[in-house]
C-alpha positions as CSV (number, residue, x, y, z in Angstrom):
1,X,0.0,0.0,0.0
2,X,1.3,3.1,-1.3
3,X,1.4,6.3,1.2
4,X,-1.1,8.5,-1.1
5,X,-3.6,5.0,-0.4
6,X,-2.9,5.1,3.4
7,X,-3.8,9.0,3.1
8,X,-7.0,8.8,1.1
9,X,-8.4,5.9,3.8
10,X,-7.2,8.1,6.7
11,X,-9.4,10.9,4.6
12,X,-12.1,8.8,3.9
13,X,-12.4,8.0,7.7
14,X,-12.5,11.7,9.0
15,X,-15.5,12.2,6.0
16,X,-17.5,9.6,7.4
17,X,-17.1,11.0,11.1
18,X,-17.8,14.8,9.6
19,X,-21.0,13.7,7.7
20,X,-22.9,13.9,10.7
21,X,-21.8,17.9,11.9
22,X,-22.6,18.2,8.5
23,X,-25.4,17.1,7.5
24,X,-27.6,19.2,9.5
25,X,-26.3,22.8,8.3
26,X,-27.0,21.1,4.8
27,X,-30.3,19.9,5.4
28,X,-31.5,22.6,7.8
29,X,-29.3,25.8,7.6
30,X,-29.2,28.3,10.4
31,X,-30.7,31.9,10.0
32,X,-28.0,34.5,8.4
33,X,-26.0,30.7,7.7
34,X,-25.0,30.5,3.8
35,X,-23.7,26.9,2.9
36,X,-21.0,26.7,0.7
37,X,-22.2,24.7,-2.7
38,X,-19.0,22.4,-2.5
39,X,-18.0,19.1,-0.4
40,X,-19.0,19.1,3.2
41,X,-15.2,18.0,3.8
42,X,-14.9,21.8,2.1
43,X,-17.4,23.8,3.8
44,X,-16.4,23.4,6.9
45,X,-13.9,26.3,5.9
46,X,-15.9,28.5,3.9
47,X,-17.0,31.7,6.0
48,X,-20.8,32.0,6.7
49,X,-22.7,34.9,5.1
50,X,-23.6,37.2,7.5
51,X,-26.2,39.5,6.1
52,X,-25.5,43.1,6.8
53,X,-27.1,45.3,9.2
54,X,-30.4,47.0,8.2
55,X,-30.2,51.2,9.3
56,X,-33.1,52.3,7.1
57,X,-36.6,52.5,7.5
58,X,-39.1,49.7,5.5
59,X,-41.4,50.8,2.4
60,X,-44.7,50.1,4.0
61,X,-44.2,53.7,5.9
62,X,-44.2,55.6,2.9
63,X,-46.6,53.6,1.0
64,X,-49.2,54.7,4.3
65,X,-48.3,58.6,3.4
66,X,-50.5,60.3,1.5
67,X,-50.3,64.3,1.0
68,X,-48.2,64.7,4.2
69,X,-50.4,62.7,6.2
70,X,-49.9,58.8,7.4
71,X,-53.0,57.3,7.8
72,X,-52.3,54.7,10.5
73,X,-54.6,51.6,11.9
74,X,-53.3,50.2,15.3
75,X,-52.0,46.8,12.8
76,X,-50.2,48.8,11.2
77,X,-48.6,50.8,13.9
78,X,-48.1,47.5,15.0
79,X,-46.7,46.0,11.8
80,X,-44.0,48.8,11.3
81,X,-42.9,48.9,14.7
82,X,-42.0,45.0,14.5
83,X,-40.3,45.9,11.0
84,X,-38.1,49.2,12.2
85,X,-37.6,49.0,15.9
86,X,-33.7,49.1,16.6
87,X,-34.1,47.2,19.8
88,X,-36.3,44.7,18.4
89,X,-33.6,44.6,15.3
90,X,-30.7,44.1,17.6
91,X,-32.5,40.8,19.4
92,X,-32.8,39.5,16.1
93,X,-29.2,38.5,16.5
94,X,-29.6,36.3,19.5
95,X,-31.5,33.7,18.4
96,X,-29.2,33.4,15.7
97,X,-26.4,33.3,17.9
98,X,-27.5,31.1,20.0
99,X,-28.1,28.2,16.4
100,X,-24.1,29.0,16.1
101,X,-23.3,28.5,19.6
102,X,-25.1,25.2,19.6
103,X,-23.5,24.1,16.6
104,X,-20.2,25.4,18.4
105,X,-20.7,22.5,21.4
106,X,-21.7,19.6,19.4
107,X,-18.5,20.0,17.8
108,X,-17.2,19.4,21.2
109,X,-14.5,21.5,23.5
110,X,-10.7,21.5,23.8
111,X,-9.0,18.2,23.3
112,X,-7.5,16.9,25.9
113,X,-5.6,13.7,26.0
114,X,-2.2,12.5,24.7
115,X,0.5,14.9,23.7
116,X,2.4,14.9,20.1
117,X,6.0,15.8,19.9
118,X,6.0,18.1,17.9
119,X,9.5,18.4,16.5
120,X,10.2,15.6,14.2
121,X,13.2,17.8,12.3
122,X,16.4,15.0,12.1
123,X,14.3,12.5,13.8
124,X,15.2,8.9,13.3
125,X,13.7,5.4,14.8
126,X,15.9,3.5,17.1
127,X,17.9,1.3,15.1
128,X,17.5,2.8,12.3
129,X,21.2,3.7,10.6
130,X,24.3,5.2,12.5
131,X,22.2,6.8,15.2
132,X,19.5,4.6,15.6
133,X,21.9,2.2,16.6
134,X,23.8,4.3,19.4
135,X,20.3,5.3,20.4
136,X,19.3,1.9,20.6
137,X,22.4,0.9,23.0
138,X,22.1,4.1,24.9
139,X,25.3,5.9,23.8
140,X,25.5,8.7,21.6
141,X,28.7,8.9,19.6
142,X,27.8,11.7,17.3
143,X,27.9,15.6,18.3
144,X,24.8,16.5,16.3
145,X,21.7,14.9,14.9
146,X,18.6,15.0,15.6
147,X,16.1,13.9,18.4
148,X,13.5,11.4,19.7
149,X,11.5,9.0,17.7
150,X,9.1,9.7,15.0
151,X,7.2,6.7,15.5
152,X,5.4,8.1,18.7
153,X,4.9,5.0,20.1
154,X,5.1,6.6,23.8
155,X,2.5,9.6,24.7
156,X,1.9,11.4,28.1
157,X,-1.9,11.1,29.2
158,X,-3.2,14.1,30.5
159,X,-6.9,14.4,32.8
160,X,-9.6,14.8,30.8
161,X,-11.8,15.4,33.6
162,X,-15.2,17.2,32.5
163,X,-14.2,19.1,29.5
164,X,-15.5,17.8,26.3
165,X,-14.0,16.0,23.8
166,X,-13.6,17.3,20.5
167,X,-16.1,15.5,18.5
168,X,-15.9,16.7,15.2
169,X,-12.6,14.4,13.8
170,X,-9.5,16.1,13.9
171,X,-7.0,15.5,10.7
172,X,-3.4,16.3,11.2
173,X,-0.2,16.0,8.9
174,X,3.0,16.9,9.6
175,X,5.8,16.2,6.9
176,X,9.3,17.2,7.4
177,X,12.7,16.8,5.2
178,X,16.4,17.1,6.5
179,X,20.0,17.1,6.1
180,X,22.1,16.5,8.5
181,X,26.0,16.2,8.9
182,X,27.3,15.1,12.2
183,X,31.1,15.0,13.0
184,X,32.1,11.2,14.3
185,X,34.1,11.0,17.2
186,X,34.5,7.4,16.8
187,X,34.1,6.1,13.2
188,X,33.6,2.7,14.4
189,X,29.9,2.6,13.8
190,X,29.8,5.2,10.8
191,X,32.7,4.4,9.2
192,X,33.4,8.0,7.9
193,X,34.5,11.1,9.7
194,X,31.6,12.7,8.7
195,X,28.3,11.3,9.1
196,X,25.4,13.0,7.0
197,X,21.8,11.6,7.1
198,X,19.1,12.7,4.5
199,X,15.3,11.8,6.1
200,X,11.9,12.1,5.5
201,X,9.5,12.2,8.3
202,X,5.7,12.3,7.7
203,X,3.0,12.1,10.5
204,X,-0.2,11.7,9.5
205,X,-3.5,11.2,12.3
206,X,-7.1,11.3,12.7
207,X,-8.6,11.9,16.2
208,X,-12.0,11.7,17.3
209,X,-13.8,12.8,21.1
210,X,-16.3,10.3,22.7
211,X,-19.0,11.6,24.5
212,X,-17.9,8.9,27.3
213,X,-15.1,11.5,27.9
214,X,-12.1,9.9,25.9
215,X,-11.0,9.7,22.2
216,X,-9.6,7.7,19.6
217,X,-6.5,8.2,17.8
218,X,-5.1,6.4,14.5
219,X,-1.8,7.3,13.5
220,X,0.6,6.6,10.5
221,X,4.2,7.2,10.5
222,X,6.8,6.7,8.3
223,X,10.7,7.4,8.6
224,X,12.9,7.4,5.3
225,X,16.6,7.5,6.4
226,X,19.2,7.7,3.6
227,X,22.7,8.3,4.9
228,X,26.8,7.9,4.1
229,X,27.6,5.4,6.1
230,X,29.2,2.4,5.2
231,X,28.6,0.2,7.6
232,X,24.7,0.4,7.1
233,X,23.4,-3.3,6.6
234,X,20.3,-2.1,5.0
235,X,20.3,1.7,3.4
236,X,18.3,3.5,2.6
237,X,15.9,2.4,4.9
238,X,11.7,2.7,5.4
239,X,10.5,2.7,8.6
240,X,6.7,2.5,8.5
241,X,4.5,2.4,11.4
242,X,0.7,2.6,12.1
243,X,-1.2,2.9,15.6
244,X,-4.2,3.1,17.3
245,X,-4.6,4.7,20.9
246,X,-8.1,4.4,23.1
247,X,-8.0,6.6,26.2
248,X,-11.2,6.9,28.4
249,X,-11.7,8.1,31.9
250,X,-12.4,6.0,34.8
251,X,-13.9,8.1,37.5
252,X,-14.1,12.0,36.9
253,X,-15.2,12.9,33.2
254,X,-16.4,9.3,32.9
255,X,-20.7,9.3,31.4
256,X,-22.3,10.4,28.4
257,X,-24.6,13.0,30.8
258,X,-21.1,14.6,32.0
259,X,-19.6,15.1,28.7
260,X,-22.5,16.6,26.6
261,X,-24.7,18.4,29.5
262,X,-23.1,21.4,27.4
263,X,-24.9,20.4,24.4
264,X,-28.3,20.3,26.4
265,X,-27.6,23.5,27.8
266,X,-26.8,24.8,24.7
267,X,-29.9,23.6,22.7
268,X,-32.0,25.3,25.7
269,X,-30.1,27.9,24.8
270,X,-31.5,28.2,21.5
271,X,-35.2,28.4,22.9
272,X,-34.6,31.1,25.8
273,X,-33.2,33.3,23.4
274,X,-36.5,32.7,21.3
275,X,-38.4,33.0,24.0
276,X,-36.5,36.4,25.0
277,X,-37.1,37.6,21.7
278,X,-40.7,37.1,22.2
279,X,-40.7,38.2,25.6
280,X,-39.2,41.7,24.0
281,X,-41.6,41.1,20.7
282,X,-44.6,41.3,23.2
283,X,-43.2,44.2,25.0
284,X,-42.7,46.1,22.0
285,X,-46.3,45.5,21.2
286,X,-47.6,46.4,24.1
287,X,-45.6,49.7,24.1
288,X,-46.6,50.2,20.5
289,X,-50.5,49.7,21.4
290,X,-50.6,51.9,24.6
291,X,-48.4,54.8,22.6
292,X,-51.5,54.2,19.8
293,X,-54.3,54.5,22.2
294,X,-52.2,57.6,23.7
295,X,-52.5,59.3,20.5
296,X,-56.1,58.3,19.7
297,X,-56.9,59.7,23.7
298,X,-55.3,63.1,22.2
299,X,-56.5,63.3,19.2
300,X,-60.2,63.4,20.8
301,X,-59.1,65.8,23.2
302,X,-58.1,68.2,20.7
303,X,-61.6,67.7,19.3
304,X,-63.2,68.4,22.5
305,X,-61.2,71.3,23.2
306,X,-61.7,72.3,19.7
307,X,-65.2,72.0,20.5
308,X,-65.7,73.7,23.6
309,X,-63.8,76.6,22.3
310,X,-66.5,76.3,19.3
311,X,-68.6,77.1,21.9
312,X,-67.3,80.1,23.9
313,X,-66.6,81.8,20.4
314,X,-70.2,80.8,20.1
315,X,-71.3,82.5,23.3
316,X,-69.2,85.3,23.4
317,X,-70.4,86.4,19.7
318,X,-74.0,85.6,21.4
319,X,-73.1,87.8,23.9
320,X,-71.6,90.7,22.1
321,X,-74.7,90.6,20.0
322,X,-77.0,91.0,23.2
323,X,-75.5,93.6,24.3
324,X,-75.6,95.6,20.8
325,X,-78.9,94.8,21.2
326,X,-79.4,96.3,24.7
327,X,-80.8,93.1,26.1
328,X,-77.3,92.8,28.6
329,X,-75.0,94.9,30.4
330,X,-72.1,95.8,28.6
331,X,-69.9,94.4,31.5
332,X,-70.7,90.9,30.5
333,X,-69.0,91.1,27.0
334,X,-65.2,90.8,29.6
335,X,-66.7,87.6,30.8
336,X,-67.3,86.0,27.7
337,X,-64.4,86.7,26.2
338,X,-62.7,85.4,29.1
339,X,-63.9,82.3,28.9
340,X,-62.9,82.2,25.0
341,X,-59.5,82.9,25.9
342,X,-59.1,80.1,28.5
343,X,-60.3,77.5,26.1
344,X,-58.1,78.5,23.3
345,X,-55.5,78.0,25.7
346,X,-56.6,74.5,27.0
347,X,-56.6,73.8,23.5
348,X,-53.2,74.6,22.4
349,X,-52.1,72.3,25.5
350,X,-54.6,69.9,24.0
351,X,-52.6,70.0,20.8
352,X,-49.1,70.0,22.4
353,X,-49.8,66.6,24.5
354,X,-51.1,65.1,21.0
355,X,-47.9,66.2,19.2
356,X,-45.9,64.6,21.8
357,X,-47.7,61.5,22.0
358,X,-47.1,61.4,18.2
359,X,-43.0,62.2,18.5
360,X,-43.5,59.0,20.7
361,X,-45.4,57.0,18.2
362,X,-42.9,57.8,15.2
363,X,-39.7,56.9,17.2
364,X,-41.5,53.2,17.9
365,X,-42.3,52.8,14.5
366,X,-39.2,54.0,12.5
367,X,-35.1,53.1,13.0
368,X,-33.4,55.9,11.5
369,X,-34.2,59.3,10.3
370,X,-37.0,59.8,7.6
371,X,-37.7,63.3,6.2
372,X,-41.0,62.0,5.0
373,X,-41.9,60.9,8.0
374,X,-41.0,64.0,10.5
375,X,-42.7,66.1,7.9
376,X,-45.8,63.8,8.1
377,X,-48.9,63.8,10.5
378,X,-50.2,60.7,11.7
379,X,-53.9,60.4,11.5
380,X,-54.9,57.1,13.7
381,X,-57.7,55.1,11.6
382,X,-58.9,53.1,15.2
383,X,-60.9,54.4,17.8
384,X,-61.1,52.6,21.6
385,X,-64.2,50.9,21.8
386,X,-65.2,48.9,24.4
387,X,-66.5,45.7,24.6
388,X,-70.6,44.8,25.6
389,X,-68.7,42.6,28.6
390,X,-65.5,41.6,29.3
391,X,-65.9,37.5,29.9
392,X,-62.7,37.2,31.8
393,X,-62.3,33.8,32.8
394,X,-61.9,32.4,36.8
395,X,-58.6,33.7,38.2
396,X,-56.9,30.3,38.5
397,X,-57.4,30.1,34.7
398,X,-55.8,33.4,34.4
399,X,-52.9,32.1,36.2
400,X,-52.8,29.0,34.5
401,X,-52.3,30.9,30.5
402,X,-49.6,33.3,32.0
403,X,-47.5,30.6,33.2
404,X,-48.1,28.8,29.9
405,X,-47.8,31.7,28.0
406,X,-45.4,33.6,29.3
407,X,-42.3,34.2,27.3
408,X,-40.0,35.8,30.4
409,X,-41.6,32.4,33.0
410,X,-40.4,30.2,29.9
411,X,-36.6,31.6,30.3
412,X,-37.1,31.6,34.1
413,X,-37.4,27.9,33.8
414,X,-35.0,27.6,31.4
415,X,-32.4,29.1,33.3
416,X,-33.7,26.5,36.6
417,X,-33.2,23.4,34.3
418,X,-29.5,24.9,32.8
419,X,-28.3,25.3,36.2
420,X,-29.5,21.6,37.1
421,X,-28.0,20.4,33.9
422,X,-24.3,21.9,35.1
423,X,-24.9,20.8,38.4
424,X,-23.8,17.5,37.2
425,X,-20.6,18.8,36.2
426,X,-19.7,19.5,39.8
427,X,-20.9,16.6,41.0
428,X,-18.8,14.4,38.9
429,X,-15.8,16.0,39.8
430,X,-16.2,14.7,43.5
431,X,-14.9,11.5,42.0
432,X,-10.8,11.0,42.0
433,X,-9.1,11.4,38.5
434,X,-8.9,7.9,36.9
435,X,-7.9,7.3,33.2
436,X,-7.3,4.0,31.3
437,X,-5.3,4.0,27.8
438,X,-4.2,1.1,25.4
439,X,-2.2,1.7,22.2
440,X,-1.7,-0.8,19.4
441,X,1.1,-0.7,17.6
442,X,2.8,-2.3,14.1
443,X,6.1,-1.6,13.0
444,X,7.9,-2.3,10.0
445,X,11.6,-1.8,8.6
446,X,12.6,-2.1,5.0
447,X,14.3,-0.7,2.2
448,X,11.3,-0.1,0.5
449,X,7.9,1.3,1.5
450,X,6.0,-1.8,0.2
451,X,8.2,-3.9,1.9
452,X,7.8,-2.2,5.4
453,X,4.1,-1.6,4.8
454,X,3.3,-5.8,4.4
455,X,5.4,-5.6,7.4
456,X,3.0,-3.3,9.4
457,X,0.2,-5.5,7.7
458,X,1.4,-8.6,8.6
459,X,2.2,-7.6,12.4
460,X,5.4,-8.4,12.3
461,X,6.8,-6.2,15.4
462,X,3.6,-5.9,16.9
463,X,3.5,-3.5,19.9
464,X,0.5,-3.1,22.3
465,X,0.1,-0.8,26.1
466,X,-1.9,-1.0,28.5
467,X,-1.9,1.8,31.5
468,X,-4.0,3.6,34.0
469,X,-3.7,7.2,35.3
470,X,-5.0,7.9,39.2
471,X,-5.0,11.2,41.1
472,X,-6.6,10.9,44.5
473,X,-7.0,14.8,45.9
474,X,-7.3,14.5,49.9
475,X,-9.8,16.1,51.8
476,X,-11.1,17.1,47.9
477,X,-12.0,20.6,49.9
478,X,-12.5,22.9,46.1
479,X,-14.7,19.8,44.7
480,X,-16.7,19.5,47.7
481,X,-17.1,23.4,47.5
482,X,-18.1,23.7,44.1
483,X,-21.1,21.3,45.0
484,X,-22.8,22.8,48.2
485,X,-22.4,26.1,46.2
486,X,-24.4,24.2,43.5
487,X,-26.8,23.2,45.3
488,X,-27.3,25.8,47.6
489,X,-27.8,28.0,44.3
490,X,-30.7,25.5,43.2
491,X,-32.4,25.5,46.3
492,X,-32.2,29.6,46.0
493,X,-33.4,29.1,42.4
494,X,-36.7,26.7,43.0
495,X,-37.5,29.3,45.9
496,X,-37.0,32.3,43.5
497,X,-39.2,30.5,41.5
498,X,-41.8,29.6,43.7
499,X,-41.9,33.3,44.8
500,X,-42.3,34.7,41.3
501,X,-45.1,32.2,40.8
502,X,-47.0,33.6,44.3
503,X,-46.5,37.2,42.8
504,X,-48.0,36.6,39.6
505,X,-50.7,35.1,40.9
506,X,-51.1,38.5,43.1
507,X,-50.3,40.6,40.1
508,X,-52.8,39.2,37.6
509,X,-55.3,39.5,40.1
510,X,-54.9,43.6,40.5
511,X,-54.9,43.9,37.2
512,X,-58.1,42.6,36.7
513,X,-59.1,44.9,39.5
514,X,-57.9,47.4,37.8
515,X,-59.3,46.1,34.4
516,X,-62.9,46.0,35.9
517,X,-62.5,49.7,37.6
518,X,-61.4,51.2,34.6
519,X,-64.9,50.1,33.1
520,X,-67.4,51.0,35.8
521,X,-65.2,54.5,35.8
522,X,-66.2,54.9,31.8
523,X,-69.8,54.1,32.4
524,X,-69.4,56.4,35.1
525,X,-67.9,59.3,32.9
526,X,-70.0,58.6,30.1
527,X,-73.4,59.0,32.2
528,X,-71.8,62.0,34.0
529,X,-70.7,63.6,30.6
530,X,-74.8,62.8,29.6
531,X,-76.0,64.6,32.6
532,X,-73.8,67.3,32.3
533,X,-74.9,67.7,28.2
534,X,-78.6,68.2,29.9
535,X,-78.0,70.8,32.4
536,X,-75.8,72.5,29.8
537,X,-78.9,72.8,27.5
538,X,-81.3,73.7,30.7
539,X,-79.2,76.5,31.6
540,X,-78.7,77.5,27.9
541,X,-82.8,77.6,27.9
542,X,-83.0,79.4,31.1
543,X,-80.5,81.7,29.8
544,X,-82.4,82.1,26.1
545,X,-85.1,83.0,29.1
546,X,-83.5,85.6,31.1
547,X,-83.9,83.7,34.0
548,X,-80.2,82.6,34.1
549,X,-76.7,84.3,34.6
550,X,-73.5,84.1,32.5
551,X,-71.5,83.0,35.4
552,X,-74.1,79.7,36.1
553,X,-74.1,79.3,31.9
554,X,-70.3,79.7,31.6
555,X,-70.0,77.0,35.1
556,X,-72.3,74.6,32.8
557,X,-69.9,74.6,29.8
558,X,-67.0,73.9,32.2
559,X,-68.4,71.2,33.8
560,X,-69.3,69.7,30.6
561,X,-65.9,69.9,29.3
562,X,-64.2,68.4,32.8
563,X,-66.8,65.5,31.9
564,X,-65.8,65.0,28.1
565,X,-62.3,65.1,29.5
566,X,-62.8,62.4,32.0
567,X,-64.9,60.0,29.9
568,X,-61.5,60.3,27.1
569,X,-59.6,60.0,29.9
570,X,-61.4,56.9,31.5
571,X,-61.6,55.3,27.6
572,X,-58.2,55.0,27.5
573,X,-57.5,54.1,31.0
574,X,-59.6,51.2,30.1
575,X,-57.8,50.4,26.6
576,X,-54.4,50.9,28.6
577,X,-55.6,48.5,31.4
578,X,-56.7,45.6,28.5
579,X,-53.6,46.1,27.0
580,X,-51.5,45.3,30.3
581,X,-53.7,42.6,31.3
582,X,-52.8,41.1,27.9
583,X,-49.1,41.5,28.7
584,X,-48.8,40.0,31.9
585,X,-51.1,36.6,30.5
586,X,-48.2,36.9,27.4
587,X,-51.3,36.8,24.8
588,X,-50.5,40.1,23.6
589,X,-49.0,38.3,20.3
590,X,-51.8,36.2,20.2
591,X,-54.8,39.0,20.4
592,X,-53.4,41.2,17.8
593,X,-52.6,38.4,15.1
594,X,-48.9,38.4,15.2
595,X,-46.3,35.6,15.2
596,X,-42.7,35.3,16.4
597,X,-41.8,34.0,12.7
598,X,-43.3,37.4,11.7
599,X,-40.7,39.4,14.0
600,X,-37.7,37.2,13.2
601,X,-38.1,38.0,9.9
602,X,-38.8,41.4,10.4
603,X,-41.6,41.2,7.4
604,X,-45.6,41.2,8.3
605,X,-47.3,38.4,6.3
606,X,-50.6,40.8,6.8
């Protein structure tokens, strides 16, 4: 067997171990992942294609602007606030992250386990040529050459312990070429003053993890030695050798739950940083609606105030024409047009509030700066309307959706179960350090590479080892350490929990308190506001009749307006209160038709 067919099995092994990390980026790729169109053996080295980062705004804010104006529905404030929002933008990346960071572990951790010599420069087997053979008496006769052998037959075992194996296969090659001249001191063995060797040295290994905690390594050596000496028997000289090494631990580091509780962890991963994208999803939408509602409640103020000041121009140009007519004092006229100026100044406060609930409203729903936007005014399409009843189910059902629903109690628990999973970690290494390793061994020597290959073949200078590594701490103080702390951490944890639980149970309930008081005060403001509208048009009628005063007419319009003002302000109390009850059950998502695919994606299928 020629080296280039020893080379393309040892290949052909590490593809068939690399099929499986591969396979599932070809089959399923990862967000922002773009697989290379070539070999798996060759995409493992091809950079992913990150997309770049998105600064501007979408389309589907200008395609809403019409002359200057952006007509807006609550969906679509939604909708563009799920497609622009920076922070929303920024947690995009996390899920994603988390896909890489999972693929990361199941490729496994830092290898640990037996040590290559790395230097194989003028390296030579023992016996092999002039100083092979002092080597292999244990003199040295030379003053230069080279060092230790290149078959690595001997390796130092290291702990493995609990850090995980490297599972994807590991191929490594090492060739190296010398020249060497060595000054004799003796010519005995040489036979010439000056020794000068010519070698070729190639390494060539595969080594795979075990999620037991130990790995396999196959190696393939050969030696070429071509040198001046003339007392070589056999020269040049091949020196082929092929191994096989098992280590696995014992004690510590020893179980499939030790060595890929990582991997578990890490797949969790992947669904709390979903579930945190939600949980900030739903936030953003619940921001989004209350900013909405904020501008609706402002937009009918403005109309009231615009309204009442309708009617103090009314009445003070109803006044002013009484008194041309002689049917009032003249004293009256200051009165009127007193009240005139007070509500032109509650409505330019009216209309101040609305612009700055609409600043609010475009920052939500817009990334970057957008001319088009600033210049436009946002006229909300929605109004708040309340529902005939509420139908709010039995509190313990309540309970029951928010912890089902939840996205933040889903990464809560989450979080418990990681720290359980890594708990095992520390409980594992309570146990000593105990490693077993065998290495099997076939050496050949020949003056051709075929002929020392069908000696490797044929076992001819078999070698095989056998050995076991032990480190016992005493008292094992840090170990024990590390696990109390553990635990003590889980038993804080499950009581955290249980806490959280008892306050959300507490929390839903006042906010269905709240819920139900923010309707009976709108029924209350809307029947105040009616009865106010009758004694407003009594007093008008008494004052049509001369048997009122401006001062009890002027009293009727303000009350009137304090109760349009606290019916708006009770209607979106209400719409505020449904829209927090929604968030803390986590079906805020769910009530206004959007999906977490939706906001990954950043595009609204609707």
């Amino acid at each position: 067997m020629t080296r280039r067919e020893i080379l393309a099995v040892v290949c052909a092994l590490l593809q068939l171990g690399a099929l499986d990390s591969y396979a599932q980026s070809v089959v399923a790729p990862e967000p922002g992942q773009q697989n290379f169109p070539g070999p798996s053996f060759i995409r493992g080295y091809a950079p992913p294609t990150i997309p770049p980062i998105r600064i501007g705004n979408s389309s589907h804010i200008d395609s809403l602007i019409r002359a200057g104006i952006l007509y807006l529905t609550v969906q679509d404030a939604l909708a563009l606030a799920i497609e622009n929002n920076l922070d929303l933008e920024i947690s995009r990346y996390g899920p994603v992250a988390a896909d890489w960071e999972l693929q990361r572990q199941q490729g496994g951790g830092p290898l640990r386990g037996a040590t290559a010599n790395a230097s194989q420069i003028g390296a030579v087997a023992s016996g092999e040529g002039v100083l092979g053979s002092e080597r292999s008496v244990g003199v040295q006769l030379s003053t230069g050459g080279g060092g230790g052998g290149g078959g690595g037959s001997n390796s130092t075992v290291q702990q493995v312990g609990t850090v995980a194996p490297n599972y994807d296969p590991v191929l490594t090659n090492s060739s190296t070429f010398s020249h060497v001249s060595s000054p004799q001191v003796l010519q005995t063995v040489s036979g010439v003053p000056n020794l000068i060797d010519n070698t070729r040295d190639y390494l060539t290994q595969v080594q795979l993890g075990l999620e037991t905690g130990g790995f396999v390594q196959l190696s393939q050596t050969e030696d070429y030695l071509n040198e001046n000496a003339t007392t070589d028997a056999v020269n040049p000289v091949m020196y082929p050798n092929i191994s096989a090494l098992v280590v696995q631990p014992l004690l510590q580091g020893l179980g499939i739950g030790v060595n890929t509780y990582y991997i578990h962890v890490a797949k969790n991963n992947v669904e709390a940083q979903r579930d945190s994208f939600r949980s900030q999803m739903l936030d953003l939408a619940a921001n989004v609606l209350n900013l909405y509602w904020n501008l609706v409640s402002g937009a009918e103020s403005v109309k009231a105030a615009q309204q009442s000041l309708d009617i103090a121009q009314k009445f003070d140009d109803d006044t002013r024409q009484r008194i041309r007519l002689g049917t009032l004092a003249g004293y009256q006229s200051a009165r009127a047009g007193g009240e005139v100026a007070r509500q032109q100044q509650a409505l330019a406060v009216a209309r101040m509030q609305e612009q700055q609930s609409e600043d609010a409203l475009k920052q939500a729903i817009s990334r970057s700066d957008d001319p088009l936007l600033d210049a436009a005014s946002i006229v909300t399409m929605d109004r708040i309307e309340l529902p005939a009843t509420d139908d709010l189910p039995p509190l313990r059902d309540l309970v029951a959706k928010a912890l089902a629903s939840r996205p933040d109690l889903a990464v809560a628990r989450i979080n418990d179960e990681n720290t359980a999973i890594t708990s095992v970690g520390t409980a594992n290494n309570l146990l000593p350090t105990g490693i077993a390793y065998s290495r099997v061994t076939s050496t050949g020597s020949a003056p051709s590479l075929g002929s020392g290959f069908n000696q490797v073949f044929t076992a001819v200078a078999p070698q095989e080892y056998i050995g076991f590594y032990f480190s016992i701490p005493f008292n094992n103080r840090a170990a024990q350490s590390d696990y109390a702390i553990d635990q003590l951490q889980l038993r804080q944890r499950a009581l955290s929990s249980q806490r959280n639980r008892n306050q959300i149970v507490t929390d839903i309930s006042n906010q269905v308190v709240a819920l139900r008081q923010a309707r009976a005060a709108y029924e209350a403001a809307v029947s105040g506001r009616e009865l106010q509208q009758q004694l407003l048009q009594a007093e008008q009628n008494k004052f049509d009749f001369g048997s009122s005063t401006i001062d009890n007419l002027v009293l009727a319009q303000r009350a009137l307006i304090s109760a349009q003002s606290a019916e708006i302000s009770a209607r979106a109390a209400y719409a505020h209160a449904r829209v927090n009850l929604d968030q803390m059950l986590g079906s805020t998502l769910e009530v206004n038709h959007l999906t977490v695919e939706e906001g990954e994606t950043g595009q609204i299928a609707h």
